[in-house]
N, C-alpha and C positions, 0 to 999 in steps of 0.2 A: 800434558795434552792441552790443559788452557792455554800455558805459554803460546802454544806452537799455533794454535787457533788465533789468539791475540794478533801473533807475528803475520800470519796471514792473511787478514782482515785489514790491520794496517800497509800490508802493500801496495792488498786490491784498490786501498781507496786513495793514498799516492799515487800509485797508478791510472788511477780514473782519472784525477786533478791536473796528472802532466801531458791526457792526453784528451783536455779538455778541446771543443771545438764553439764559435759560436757563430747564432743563425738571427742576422732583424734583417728588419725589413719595415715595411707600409702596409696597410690594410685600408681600400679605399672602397668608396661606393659607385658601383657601376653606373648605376640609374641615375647618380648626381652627376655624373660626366667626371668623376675622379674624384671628387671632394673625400678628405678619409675621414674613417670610424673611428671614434671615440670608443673605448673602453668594449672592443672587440674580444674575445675568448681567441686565444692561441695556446698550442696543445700540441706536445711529441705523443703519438700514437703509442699505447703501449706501456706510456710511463706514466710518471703521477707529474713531469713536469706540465708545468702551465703558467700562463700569464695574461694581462690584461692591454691591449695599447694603450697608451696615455693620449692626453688629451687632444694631439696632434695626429692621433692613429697609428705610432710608433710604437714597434715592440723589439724585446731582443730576448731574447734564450741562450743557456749555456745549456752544451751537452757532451757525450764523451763523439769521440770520433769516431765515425759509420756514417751506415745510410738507416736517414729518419724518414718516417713520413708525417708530417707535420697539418694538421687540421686546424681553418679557420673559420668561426661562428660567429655570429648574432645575431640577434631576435630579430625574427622578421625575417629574417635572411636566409637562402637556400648555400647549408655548409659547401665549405670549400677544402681540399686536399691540396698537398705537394710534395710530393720525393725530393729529398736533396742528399748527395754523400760531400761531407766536409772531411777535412783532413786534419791530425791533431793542434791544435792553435792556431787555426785556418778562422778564418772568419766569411762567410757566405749571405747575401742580401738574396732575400727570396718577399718579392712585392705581391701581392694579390687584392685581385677584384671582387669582390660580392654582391651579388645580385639578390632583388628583394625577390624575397619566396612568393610564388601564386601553384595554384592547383587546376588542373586541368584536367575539363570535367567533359565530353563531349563538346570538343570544338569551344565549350562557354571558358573561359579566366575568370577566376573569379581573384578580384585586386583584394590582400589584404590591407588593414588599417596601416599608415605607415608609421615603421617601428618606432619615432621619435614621439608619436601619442601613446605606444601603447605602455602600459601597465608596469608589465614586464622590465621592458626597457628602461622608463624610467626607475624603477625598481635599483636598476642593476647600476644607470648612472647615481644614483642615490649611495649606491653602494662605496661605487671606487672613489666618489670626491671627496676631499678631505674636510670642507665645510659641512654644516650642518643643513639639510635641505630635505624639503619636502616639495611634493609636485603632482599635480593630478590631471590628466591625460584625457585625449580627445577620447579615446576606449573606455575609460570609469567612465565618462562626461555620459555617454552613450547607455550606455548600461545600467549607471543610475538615476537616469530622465531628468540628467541635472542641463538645465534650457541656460543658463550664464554663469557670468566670471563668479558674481557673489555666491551664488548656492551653490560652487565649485568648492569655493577654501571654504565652506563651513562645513564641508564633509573632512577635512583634516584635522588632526590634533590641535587642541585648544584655541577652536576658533568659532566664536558664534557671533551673531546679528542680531542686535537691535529690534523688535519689531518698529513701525513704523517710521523709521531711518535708514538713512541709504548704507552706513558705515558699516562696517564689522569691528570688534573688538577681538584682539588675538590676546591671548592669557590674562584676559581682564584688563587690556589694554587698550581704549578708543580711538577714535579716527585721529585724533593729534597724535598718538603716538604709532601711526605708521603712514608707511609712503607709496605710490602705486605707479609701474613703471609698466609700458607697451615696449618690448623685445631691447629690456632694457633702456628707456629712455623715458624721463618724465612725463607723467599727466596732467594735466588739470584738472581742478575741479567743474563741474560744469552748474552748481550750487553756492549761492555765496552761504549755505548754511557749513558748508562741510570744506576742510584740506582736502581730501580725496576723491577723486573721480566715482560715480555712483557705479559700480559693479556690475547692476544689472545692465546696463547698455553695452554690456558684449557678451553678445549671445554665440552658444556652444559654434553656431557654424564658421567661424572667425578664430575660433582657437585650437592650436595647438594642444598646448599645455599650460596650466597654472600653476607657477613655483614661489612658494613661501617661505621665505630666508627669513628665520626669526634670530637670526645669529649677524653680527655685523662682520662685513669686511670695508676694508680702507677704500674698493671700489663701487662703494655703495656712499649715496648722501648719508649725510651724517642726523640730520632731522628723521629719527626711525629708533623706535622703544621696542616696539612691539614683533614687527615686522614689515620686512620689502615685500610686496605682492608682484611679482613680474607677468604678464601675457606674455605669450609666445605666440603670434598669430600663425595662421595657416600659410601655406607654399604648398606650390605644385611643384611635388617629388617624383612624381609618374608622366606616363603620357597622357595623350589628352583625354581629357573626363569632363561627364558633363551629369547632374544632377536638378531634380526637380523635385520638392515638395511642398504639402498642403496638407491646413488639420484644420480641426476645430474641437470644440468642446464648450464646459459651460463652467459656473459658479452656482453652488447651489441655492447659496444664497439671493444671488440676481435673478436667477429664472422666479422668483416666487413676490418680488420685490415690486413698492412702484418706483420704476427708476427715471429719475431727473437730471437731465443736461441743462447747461446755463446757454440760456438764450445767444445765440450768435456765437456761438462758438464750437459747437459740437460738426464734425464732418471726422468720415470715417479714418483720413489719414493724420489726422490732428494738424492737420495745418490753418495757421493764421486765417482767420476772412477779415478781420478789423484792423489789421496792423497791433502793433503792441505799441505802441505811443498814445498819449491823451489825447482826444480830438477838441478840447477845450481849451480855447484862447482867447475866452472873455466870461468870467462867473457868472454875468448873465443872462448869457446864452445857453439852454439848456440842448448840447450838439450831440449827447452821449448817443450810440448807434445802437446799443444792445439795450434789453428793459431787464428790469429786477425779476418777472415770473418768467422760473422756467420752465422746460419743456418735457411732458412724458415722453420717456422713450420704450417702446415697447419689445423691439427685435434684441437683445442681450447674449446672444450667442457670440464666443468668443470664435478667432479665426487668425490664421499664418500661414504665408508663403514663403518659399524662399527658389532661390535661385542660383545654383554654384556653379562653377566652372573651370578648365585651367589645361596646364600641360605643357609638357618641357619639349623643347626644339633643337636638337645638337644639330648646333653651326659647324661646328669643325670640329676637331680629333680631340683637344681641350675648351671645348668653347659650347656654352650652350645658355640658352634662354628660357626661365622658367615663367609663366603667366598665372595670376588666380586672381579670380572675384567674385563678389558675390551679394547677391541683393536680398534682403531679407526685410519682409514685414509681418508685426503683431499688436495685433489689436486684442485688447484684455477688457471685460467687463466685471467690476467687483461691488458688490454691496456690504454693509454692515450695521447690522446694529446693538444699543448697550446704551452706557452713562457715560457720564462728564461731573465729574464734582472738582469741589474745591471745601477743603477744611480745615479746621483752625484746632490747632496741640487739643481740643477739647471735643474734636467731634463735630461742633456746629460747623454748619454747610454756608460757605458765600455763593456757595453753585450749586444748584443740584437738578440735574437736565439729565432727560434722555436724548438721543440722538439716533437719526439714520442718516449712513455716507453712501451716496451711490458716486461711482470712481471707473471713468474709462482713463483708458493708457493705451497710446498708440506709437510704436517705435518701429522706424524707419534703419537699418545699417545697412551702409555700402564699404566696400572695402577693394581697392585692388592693390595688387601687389605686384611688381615685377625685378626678378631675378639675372644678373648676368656673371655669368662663372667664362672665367678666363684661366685657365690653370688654376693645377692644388693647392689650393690654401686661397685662393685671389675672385675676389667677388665684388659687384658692388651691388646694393637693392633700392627699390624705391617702393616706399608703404604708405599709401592715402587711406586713412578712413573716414567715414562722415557718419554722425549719427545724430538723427532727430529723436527727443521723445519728448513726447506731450501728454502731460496729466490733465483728467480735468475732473471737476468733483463739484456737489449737492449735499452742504450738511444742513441736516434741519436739527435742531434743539428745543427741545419741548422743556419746560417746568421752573423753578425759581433759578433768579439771578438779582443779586443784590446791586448789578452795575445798572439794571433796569429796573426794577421798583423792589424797595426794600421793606413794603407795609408785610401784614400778615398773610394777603389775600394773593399774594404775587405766588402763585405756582403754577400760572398757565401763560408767563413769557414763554414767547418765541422767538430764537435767532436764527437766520440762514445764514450760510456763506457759499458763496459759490466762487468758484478761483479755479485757476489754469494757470499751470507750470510750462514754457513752451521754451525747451536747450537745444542749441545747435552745437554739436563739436564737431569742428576739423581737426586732423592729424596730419601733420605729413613727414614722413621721416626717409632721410637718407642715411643708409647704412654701408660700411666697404669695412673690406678685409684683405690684406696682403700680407702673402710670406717670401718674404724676402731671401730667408734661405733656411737650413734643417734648424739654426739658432736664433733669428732673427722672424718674428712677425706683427703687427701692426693691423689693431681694430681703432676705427673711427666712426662718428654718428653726428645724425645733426638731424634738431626736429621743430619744427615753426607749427606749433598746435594755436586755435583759435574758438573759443568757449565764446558762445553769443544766447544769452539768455534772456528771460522776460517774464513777470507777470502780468501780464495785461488785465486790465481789467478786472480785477476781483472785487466781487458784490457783496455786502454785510448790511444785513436789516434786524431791526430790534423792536420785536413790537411787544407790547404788554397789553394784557386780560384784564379790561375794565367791567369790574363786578356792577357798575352801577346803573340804575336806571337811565341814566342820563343819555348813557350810546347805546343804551337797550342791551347790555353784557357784551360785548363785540372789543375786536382787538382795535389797537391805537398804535402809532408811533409813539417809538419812544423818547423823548425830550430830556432827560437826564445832563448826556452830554450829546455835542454836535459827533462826535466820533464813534457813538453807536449806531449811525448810519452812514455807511460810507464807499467811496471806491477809489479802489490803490492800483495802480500803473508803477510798474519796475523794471530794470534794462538794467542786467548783466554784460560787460564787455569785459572780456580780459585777452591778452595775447600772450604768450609764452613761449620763450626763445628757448633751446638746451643743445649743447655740445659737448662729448665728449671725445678723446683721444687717447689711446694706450700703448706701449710699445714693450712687448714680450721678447725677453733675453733666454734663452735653455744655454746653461753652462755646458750639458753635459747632451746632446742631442739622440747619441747614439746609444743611452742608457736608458733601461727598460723604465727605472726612477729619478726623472729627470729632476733637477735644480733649475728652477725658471722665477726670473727678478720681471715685475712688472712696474712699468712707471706710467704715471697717466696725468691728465688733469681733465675735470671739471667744469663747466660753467653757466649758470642757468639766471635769467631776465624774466622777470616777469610784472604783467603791468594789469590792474585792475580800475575797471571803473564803473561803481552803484550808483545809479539815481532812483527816486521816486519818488513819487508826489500824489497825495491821499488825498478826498476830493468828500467833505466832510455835509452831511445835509442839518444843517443848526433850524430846529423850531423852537417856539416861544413854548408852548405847551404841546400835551400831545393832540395828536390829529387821528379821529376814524378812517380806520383803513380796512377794505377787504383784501387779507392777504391774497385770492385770487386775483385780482387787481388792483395789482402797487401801482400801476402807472397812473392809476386815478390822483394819485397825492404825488406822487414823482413827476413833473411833468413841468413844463414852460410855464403854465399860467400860474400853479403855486410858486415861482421861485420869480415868476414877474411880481406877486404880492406880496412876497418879501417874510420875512420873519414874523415882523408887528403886523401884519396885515391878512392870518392866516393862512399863509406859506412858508417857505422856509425860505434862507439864504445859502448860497452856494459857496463856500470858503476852503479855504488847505490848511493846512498847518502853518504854513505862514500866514493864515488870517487872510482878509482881502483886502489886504492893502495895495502898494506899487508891484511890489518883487512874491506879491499872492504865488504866481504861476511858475517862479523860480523852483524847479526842485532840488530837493534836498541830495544829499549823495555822500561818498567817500573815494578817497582817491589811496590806493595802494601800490606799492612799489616793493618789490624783494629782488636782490640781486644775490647771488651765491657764486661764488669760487674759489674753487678748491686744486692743489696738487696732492698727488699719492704713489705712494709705494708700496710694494708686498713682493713679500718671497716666499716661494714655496720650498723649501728645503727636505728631502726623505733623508734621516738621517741612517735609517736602514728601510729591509726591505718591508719591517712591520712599522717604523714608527717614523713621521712624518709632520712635520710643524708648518703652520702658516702663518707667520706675522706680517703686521705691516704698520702704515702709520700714514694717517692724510690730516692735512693742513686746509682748514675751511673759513674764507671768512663768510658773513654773513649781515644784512645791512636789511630792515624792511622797515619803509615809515609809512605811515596812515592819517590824511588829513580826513578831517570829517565836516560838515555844517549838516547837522541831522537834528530831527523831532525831539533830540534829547541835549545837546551841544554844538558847539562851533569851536576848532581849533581854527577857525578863516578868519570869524568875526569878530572874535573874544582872542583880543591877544595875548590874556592872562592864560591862557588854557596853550599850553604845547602841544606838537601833534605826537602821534604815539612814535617813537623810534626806537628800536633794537638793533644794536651794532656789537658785533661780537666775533672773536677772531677763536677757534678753537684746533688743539692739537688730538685728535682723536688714533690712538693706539687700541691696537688689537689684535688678539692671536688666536690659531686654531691649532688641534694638538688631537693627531690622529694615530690611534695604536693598533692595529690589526693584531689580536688574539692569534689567530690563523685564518685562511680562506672564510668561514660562514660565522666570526664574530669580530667587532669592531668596538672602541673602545674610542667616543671622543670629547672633548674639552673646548671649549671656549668661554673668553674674557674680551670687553673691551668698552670704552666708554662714551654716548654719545648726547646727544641732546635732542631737547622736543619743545619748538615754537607755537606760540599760541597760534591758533586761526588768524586769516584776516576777520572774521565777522566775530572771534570771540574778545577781540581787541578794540572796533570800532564800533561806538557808544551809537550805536541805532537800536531801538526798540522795533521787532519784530511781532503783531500781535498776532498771536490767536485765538480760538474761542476761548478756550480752557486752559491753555498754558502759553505765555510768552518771555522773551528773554531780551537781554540787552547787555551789549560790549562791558569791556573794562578796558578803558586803553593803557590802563599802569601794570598790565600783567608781567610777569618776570616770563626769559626762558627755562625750560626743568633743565637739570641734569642729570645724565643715567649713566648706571655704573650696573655691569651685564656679566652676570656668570652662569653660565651651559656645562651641564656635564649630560654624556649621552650615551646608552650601552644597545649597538643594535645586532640584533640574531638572527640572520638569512636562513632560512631554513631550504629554500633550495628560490629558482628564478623569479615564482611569484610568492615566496611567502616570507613574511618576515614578523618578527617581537623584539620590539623597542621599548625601551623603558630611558627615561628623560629625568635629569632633575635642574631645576631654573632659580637666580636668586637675583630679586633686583633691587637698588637702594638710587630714589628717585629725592632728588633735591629741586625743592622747588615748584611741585608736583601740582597741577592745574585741576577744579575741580568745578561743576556745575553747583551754584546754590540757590536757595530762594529769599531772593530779595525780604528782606525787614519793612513790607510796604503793604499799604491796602491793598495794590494790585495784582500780590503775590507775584510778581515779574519773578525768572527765573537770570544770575547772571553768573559770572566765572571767576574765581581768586585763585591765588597761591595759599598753600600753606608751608609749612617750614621743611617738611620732609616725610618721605611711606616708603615702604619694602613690599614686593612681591614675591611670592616662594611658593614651590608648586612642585609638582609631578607631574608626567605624562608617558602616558601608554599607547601602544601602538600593539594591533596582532591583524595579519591577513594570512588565513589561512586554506588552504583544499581540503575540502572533507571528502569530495573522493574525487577521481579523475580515469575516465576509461574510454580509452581510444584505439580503436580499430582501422582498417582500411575504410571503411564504407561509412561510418560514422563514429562520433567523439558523445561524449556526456559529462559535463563536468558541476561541480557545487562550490560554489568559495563564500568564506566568510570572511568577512572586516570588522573592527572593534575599534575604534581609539578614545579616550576620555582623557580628563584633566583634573586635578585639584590642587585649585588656588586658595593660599592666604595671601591677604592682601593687609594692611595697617598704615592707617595714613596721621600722621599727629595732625588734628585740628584745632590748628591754634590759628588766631590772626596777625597777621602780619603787616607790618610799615609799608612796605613796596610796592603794594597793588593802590595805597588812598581807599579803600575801602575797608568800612570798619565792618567788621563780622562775628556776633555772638555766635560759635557754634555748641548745639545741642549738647554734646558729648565731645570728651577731649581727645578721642582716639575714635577710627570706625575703618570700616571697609572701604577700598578707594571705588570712587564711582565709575559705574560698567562694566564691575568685578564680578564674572560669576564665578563661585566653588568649585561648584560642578557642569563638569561637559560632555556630554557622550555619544560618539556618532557611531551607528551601526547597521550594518548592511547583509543579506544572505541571496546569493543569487545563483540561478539557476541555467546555463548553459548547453545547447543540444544545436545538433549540428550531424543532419547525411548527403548525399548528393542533390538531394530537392530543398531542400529547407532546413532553416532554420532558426532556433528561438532561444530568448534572452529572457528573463524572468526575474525582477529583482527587488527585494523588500528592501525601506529604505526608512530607520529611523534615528531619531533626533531631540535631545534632551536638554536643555539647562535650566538649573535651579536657578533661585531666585537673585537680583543683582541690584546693585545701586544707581535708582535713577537719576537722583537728586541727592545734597548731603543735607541729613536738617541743620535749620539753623532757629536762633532765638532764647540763645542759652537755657542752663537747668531748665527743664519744664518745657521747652519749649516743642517747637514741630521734629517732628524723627524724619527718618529717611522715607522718604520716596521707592517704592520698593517695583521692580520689574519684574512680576511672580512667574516660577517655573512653567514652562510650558516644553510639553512631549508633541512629536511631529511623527506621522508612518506614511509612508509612499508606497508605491504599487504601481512598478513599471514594465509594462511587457511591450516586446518587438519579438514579430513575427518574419522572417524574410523567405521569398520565393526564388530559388537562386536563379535557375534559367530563365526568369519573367524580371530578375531585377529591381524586384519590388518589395518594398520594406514596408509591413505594416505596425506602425503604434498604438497602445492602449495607456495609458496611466489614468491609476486614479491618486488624489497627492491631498495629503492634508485629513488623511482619513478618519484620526483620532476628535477632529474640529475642537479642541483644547477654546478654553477662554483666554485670551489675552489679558492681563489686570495690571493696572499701576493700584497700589494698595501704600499706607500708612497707616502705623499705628497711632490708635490715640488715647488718651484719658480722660472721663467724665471728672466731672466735679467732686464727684463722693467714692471715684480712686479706681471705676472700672477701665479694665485695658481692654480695646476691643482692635477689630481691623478695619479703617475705615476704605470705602474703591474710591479713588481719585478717577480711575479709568476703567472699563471693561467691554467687551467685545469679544462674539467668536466671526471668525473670517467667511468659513464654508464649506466644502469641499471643493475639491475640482477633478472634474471630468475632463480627459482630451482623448483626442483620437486620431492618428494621423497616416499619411502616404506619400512614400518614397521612393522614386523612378530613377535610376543610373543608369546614363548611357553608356 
């Protein structure tokens, strides 16, 4: 009876085989004018067959021969059906259109988010690609009141920020060791502090998507440790739309505050009234336009507008034109206050000040974009962006400072600074796509970005508490040095050129797992140029001052009286000689180019390789004549050059378990260049911490292993678990100068390893949905924990000699621990609906600094843990259109702390605060009109 069962079974299923039939086709988007869908659900009714299009929107099915009915899906999309009867080894092309889903509710539409933001979607391309990627959507963006790009990826795995810096650090990796690209194409910096483009100047209405490739491929620059950040800016995917909003809200710490603007420079859009150049061209003429006292400001309410718009235009049957732009401003009012030290392996303080910062931030973003689709697969785009943003700030510091009098009696100096950051970046990028045929397609870019920065005019006064009878106890200038009274003028220029071109081969076109060779190449220019020139007030002794009025002692007739004669004299750093007014500067150059290849090879239907390999040279040199050196003037001194030609291989290696688990690998090797500014010997000063170049820095070398297990649990939910190992040669590190001045600068050391875990869990805790209304709850989790070990040894190749503390330690800007987590609430009937979502945020403690000053000497600089909880609610009025916001953000107000340990004399360990501060809360509130 088995026999006979055996022999049966084996007919039916020969039988099945020889009367196989197959069914592909195209899956494209209606609403794009044909453009296809990527990684679409295809589905014979009935069966458990199924598949996915590939990247092209191509799919193909084998099945027995009949008639099927055949179902096509995705998110976002209102399903599609097709009947087909094939014939046994017949082969039958069935193309279909999908159109984006809406609901129709009494004559209203209500437009959902489109798919390529949402959640889901991304979810599901996360799923089918063979790289390692992660991506967070215009839909989270929205939901959890995340306002830019940077408070974007810090809600993903193993990625957190800096407080007081623009950077982010991904798996304990800083801003040198990653790269940041607009729809794939390079950014500038618009900071000569920082590689990277500052995050926060692209704000949620501008994006797409934000995807963070912490895995390398050969189509990616090769200057990347950490991770690529790519935007995806927004397009008009729909018809025409039109959108208006406005909010406001506060700081709680500003509403309570007295807050101070610098003279001449405070106007609500943060724009220039002085120009950013020096108005002095003769020292002794006293021409300066702004005065040292500034100004209360009393109105601190924070406020944003913006203004979106767009909509596609089908020209013809393949032919259509997509429009979007959008104008966005926010003006931010922030206070703070706390300490400022400085101290020595023992405890004892060369600083010890309190301080209050009051901090406006005004940012301007324009964007438009325009689309032309001429046939499937065939595009070309143009993408301008402009973005203003203007910091401006009031620090006052109260208490000792050993740079302004170091008797007993010195605990009631005082120093201001008042400074304005003011960056201009243009974008402009051309993008096109052509497909040539089902084998042959072809992407190209090209992007002419322009970074125009400045600090104009920043003001530094140093006055010191004269106990004595003589000035009746009243404060004084301080005479120390000329350069604790001063003002600095700076001009950022850089321009940046980048190109790419790529040509995609599919062997195999008509195969649901296609074999597709990519070749490309590469090429990026880029040109920097700093100046500035510090503008120093040198007195003989010190002079009685009412710091309500500086301008009593600041003024023409002290600087006509000269130094010796009870004023002061007006000098630069270059002294007031012939070339006094020459400013100082650096001049930088990096050119990069590269070719590459990669293939994507399915070797079956579960397991799928992607190797490749790019050849990159790479050339950056750095003349400097600055406050610290001259490679112009001293022709003993070289200028800094890095030339280096690298062969960068790498592979991905993806095993599909079944449908809802995944199983992936990657390896590959890259490199990571110093900064310009951490190579170019300019001292940067601050109150409490400054730094300065090392032009003799080495490039690192990285060597990158991924392994990744991820568990779909159905569309929106998924548990990932990660493990990462990296072995960094060369590895660049922040220290503290062996100097009275405690300067802070940057070395090599010989080599560190990275190794870590990461978790990931997005889960439905429940989801109930009716005709007339939905109710749903989701929760997010993901965390990280990093070892990091860097061997701290000194090394020949930097020219700088470095005792460090300890011969082994954590790499700097490594935290341990990361942990972002979210629970939000969802409801939704024909009238309204609401979005409810808690939002928190962890990292333990991180290295801000390495100590240095061997045994005994200063420890590390420590960046202590701080927890973050958000609280963001949207209310929307469906048939009114109108969306209202609430958040409150920062609820926990955590202390910020830079800390150090240290030891007294007779062996006690204590903790000493180099830094501390809490920020605030923040209050917003906003409204939202769609037309």
């Amino acid at each position: 009876m088995k026999f006979k069962f055996l022999l049966i079974t084996l007919f039916t299923f020969f039988a099945g085989l020889a009367q196989n039939a197959t069914i592909r086709g195209t899956v494209t988007d209606k609403d794009m004018n044909g453009e296809t869908l990527p990684f679409a659900s295809v589905s014979v009714k009935g069966t458990n067959i199924i598949t996915n299009t590939d990247e092209n929107g191509n799919y193909t099915l084998s099945v027995s021969a009949g008639t099927h009915t055949i179902t096509f899906a995705f998110l976002g999309y209102s399903d599609a059906t097709a009947t087909v009867t094939v014939a046994a080894g017949e082969t039958k092309t069935v193309n279909k259109e999908l159109q984006s889903d809406s609901v129709q509710l009494e004559d209203v539409v209500i437009e959902k988010v489109i798919s390529r933001e949402k959640e889901s979607a991304l979810l599901l391309e996360q799923q089918n690609a063979v790289e390692m990627k992660q991506a967070i959507g215009a839909q989270e963006l929205s939901r959890k009141g995340v306002s830019d790009a940077a408070a974007a990826v810090v809600k993903t795995t193993g990625v957190a920020k800096q407080e007081g810096v623009n950077n982010v650090f991904v798996r304990g990796l800083g801003d040198r060791y990653n790269s940041t690209t607009l729809n794939g194409l390079p950014l500038p910096s618009e900071d000569p502090v920082y590689k990277n483009v500052n995050l926060e100047l692209f704000g949620s209405n501008i994006i797409k998507n934000v995807s963070i490739n912490k895995t390398f491929g050969a189509n990616i620059y090769g200057d990347v440790a950490g991770a690529n950040i790519d935007i995806a800016s927004k397009e008009a995917d729909q018809n025409a739309f039109f959108s208006a909003s406005a909010g406001t809200g506060f700081n709680t710490n500003a509403l309570d505050a007295t807050f101070l603007v610098a003279d001449g420079t405070h106007n609500y859009f943060g724009f220039l009234e002085n120009g950013k150049d020096s108005p002095i061209t003769d020292l002794g003429q006293y021409d300066f336009k702004t005065k040292f006292k500034p100004i209360e400001k009393s109105n601190t309410v924070n406020t944003n507008f913006s203004l979106v718009g767009g909509g596609k235009i089908n020209i013809g049957e393949d032919q259509s034109l997509s429009l979007f732009g959008t104008i966005v401003n926010n003006s931010d009012y922030n206070f703070r206050e706390g300490q400022a030290r400085q101290v020595n392996p023992r405890g004892q303080a060369g600083k010890d000040l309190t301080f209050q910062r009051s901090e406006y931030n005004a940012t301007q973003t324009m964007m438009g974009s325009a689309k032309y689709r001429f046939g499937t697969g065939k595009s070309i785009a143009l993408n301008s962006l402009y973005v203003h943003d203007n910091t401006q700030s009031v620090d006052d510091y109260h208490g000792f400072s050993t740079s302004i009098n170091d008797n007993d009696f010195a605990t009631n100096s005082m120093i201001r600074r008042q400074q304005m950051n003011n960056n201009n970046l243009f974008v402009n990028q051309l993008l096109g796509e052509y497909k040539f045929s089902d084998k042959i397609s072809a992407n190209a870019g090209f992007t002419y970005n322009m970074m125009r920065g400045s600090e104009p005019d920043r003001r530094t006064n140093s006055y010191d508490f004269d106990y004595s009878d003589t000035n009746g106890g009243g404060y004084q200038v301080a005479s120390n040095s000329a350069r604790l009274n001063n003002r600095f003028f700076s001009t950022l220029e850089e321009d940046d050129l980048a190109g790419t071109v790529s040509l995609n081969y599919s062997f195999n076109p008509e195969a649901n797992l296609q074999k597709v060779l990519t070749i490309g190449a590469d090429m990026r220019s880029t040109e920097r140029t700093f100046n500035f020139t510090q503008f120093d007030y040198d007195f003989d002794s010190p002079k009685a001052i009412d710091i309500n009025n500086p301008e009593a002692v600041f003024n023409q007739e002290n600087l006509t009286l000269g130094k010796f004669g009870g004023g002061f004299d007006l000098i630069t750093n270059r002294g007031s000689g012939e070339n006094s007014l020459d400013p100082f500067y650096y001049l930088a150059d990096r050119d990069v180019v590269a070719g590459f290849a990669q293939m994507v090879y399915p070797f079956s239907e579960k397991f799928t390789a992607q190797a490749g390999v790019r050849f990159e040279t790479f050339k950056q040199t750095i003349d400097w004549d600055t406050n610290v050196s001259s490679s112009v003037e001293n022709l003993a001194i070289d200028p800094s050059v890095i030339d280096e030609t690298y062969l960068l291989p790498s592979v991905t290696l993806k095993y599909s378990i079944n449908e809802k688990n995944t199983l992936r690998f990657a390896a590959s090797q890259t490199y990571t260049m110093p900064q310009f500014k951490e190579t170019a010997p300019f001292l940067y000063e601050d109150v409490n911490l400054s730094d300065v170049g090392n032009p003799n820095l080495l490039p690192s070398t990285n060597y990158n292993i991924d392994l990744k297990y991820d568990w779909y649990l159905s569309k929106k939910e998924i548990i990932s678990v990660g493990a990462l190992y990296k072995y960094i040669k060369d590895p660049i590190s922040r220290i503290r100068v062996a100097s009275a001045a405690n300067d802070f600068s940057y070395v090599n050391t010989s080599k560190a390893m990275v190794t870590g875990i990461e978790v990931e869990l997005r889960k439905s805790i429940f989801d109930i949905t009716s005709d007339i209304r939905s109710s749903e709850m989701t929760f997010g989790l993901n965390g990280s924990y990093l070892y990091t070990m860097q061997e701290q040894d000194d090394v020949d190749t930097d020219n700088f000699t470095v005792q460090f503390t300890h011969e082994k330690g954590r790499m700097q800007g490594a935290s341990p621990w990361l942990v972002n987590s979210d629970l939000s609430y969802m409801f939704k009937n024909e009238k309204t609906a609401l979005t409810s979502t808690l939002v928190f945020g962890y990292f333990y403690d991180k290295v801000y600094a390495v100590g240095t000053g061997g045994p005994g000497g200063n420890e590390n600089i420590l960046e202590n843990s701080v927890p973050s909880l958000d609280f963001v609610n949207k209310f929307e009025l469906i048939k009114s259109k109108l969306q209202f916001s609430i958040a409150a953000k920062n609820l926990l107000n955590p202390e910020y702390k830079l800390t150090q340990e240290t030891t007294t004399v007779e062996g006690t360990t204590s903790e000493s605060i180099i830094s501390s501060y809490k920020k605030g809360m923040f209050f917003s509130v906003g409204l939202n009109w769609t037309l």
